[in-house]
C-alpha positions as CSV (number, residue, x, y, z in Angstrom):
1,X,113.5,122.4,67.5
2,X,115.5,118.9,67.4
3,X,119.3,119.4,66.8
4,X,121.0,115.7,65.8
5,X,124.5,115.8,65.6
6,X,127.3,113.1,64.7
7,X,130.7,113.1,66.0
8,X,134.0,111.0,65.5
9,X,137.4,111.0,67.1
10,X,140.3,108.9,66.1
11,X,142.8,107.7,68.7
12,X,146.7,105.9,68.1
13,X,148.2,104.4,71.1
14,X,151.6,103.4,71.1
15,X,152.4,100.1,73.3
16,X,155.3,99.0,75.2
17,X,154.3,95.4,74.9
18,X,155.3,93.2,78.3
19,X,156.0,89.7,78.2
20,X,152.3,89.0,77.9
21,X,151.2,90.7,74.6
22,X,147.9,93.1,75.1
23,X,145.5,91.1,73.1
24,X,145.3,88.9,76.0
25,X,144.5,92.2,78.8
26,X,142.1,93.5,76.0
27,X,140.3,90.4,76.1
28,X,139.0,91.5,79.8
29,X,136.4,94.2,78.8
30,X,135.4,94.1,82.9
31,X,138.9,95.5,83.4
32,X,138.9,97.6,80.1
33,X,135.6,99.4,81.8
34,X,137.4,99.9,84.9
35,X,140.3,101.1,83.5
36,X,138.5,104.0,81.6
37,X,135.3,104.9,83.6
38,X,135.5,105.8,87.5
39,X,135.0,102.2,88.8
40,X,132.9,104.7,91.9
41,X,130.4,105.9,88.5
42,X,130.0,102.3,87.1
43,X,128.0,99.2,87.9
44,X,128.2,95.9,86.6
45,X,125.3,94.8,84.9
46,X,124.4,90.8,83.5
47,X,126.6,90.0,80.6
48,X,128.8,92.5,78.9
49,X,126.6,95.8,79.7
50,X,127.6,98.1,82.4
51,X,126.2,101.2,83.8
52,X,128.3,104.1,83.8
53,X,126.9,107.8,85.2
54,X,129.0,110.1,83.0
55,X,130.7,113.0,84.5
56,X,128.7,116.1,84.4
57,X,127.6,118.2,80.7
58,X,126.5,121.5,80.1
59,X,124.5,122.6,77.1
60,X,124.3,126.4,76.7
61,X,125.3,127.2,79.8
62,X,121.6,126.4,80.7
63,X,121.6,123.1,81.2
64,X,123.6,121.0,83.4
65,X,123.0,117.7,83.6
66,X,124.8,114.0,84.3
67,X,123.8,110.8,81.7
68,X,123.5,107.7,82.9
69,X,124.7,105.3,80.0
70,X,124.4,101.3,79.8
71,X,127.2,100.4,77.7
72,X,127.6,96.7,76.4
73,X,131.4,96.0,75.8
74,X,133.2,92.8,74.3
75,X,136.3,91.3,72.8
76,X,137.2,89.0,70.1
77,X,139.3,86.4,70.4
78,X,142.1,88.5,68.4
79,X,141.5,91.7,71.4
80,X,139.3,93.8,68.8
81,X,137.6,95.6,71.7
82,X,134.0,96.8,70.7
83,X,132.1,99.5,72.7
84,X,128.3,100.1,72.1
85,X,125.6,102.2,74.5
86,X,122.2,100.6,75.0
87,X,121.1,103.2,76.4
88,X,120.9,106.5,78.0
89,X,119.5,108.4,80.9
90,X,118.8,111.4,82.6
91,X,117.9,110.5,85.9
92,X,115.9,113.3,88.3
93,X,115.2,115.5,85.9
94,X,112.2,114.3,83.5
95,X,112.1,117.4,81.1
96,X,116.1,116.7,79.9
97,X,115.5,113.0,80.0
98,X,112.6,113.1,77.3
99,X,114.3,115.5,74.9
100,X,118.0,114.0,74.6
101,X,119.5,111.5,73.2
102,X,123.3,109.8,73.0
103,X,124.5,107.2,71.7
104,X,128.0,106.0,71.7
105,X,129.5,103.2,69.9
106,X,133.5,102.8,69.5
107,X,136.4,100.2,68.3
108,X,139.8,99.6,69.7
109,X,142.3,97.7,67.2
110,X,146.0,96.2,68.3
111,X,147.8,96.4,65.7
112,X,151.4,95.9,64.9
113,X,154.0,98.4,62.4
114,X,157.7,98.3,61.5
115,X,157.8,95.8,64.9
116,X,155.9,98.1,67.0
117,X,152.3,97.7,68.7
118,X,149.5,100.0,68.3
119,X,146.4,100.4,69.7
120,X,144.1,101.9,66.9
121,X,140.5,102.6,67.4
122,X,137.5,105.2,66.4
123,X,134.7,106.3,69.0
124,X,131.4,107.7,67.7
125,X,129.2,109.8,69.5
126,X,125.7,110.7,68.6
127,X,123.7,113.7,70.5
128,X,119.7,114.7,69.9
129,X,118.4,117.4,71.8
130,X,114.6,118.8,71.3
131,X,114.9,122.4,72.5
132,X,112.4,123.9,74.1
133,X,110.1,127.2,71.9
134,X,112.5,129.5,73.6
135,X,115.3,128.9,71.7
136,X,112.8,128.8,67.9
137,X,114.5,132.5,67.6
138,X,117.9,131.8,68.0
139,X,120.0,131.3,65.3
140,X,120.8,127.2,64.1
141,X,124.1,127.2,63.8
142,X,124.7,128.6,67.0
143,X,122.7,126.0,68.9
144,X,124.3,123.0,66.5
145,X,127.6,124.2,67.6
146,X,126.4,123.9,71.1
147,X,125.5,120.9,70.7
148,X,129.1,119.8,68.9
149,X,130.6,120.8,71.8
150,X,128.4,119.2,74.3
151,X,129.5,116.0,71.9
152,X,132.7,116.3,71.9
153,X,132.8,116.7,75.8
154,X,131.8,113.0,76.0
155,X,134.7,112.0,72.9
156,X,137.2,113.9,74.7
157,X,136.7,112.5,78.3
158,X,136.6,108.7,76.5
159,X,139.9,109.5,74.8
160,X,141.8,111.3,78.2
161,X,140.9,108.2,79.9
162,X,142.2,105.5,77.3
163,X,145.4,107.3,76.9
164,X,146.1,108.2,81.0
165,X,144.6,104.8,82.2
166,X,144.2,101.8,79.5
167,X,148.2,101.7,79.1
168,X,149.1,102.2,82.9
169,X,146.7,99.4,83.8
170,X,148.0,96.9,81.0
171,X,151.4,96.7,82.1
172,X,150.2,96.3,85.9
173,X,147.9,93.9,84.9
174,X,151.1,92.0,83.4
175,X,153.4,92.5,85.8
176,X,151.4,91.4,88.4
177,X,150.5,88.5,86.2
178,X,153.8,87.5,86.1
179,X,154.6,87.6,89.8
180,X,151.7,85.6,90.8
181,X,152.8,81.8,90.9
182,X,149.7,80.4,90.3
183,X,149.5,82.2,87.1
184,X,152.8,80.6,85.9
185,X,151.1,78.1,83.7
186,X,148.4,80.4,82.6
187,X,150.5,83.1,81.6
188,X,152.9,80.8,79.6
189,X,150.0,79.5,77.9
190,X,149.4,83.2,77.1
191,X,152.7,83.6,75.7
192,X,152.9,80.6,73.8
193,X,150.0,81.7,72.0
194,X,150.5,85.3,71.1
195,X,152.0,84.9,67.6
196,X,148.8,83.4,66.6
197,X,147.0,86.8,68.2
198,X,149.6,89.2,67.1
């Protein structure tokens, strides 16, 4: 039996903008990634992918397994961060590995109301599982709820992340930005720019 299961989540971030706006730190998607994976679970691959091994998911109490998920991430000029998985995998255990499935893709927005900056983004997770005959007898909906909830595990640990790490690291990113001399010139440039980025 093949469950396939689609799930969203929504996230609003409100910003204390520094002196250098945060289109210019979203514009770093090395430093977005390390911001919300465990820089100890990720590996930096050629070009915008990276290699994250996802914390730990359980499906029916049965299975308990770790993905291993290349991810390419960019930015537009404007700081429109976008998020997409390449692919996935379950390393060690070959029976999981060819029977699941997830894809992620996700977008982060700045965005600015009533002289206030938001972050405003959507994350999208899709999960197949093939179950194994065992489970032919058990009813659907139980097993798709499973399934929903092993989904919303991966949502939910993207979304804790963003809104514990993303902002904490902007403003030291900034600060620190602003206290290193050589950056002076650089981060005036920044500045001097941000009403076109706003």
């Amino acid at each position: 039996m093949k469950i396939c299961l689609n799930v969203s989540e929504p996230v609003t971030i409100p910003v204390e903008q520094e002196s250098i706006p945060i289109q210019h730190y979203l514009r770093q998607p090395q430093r977005l990634v390390n911001a919300i994976a465990d820089p100890k679970l990720m590996e930096i691959l050629e070009g915008d992918l990276y290699r994250l091994k996802m914390r730990p998911l359980n499906l029916l109490d049965l299975y308990h397994f770790q993905p291993t998920v290349v991810l390419k991430v960019w930015s537009s000029s404007r700081g429109t961060v976008y998020l997409q998985s390449e692919s996935c995998e379950i390393r060690g255990i070959d029976y999981i590995n060819t029977r699941f499935s997830l894809k992620v893709n996700g977008l982060l927005v700045p965005s600015q109301k009533d002289g206030k900056t938001y972050l405003q983004g959507e994350a999208f997770v899709e999960v197949k599982i093939e179950l194994p005959q065992v489970f032919l007898l058990a009813p659907k909906h139980l097993l798709e709820t499973a399934g929903d909830r092993l989904a919303q595990q991966v949502l939910l640990r993207i979304k804790q992340r963003l809104l514990s790490h993303l902002l904490a690291d902007y403003h030291q990113w900034a600060k620190g930005t602003e206290a290193n001399p050589t950056n002076d010139r650089e981060s005036s440039t920044l500045i001097s720019n941000s009403s076109s980025l706003a």
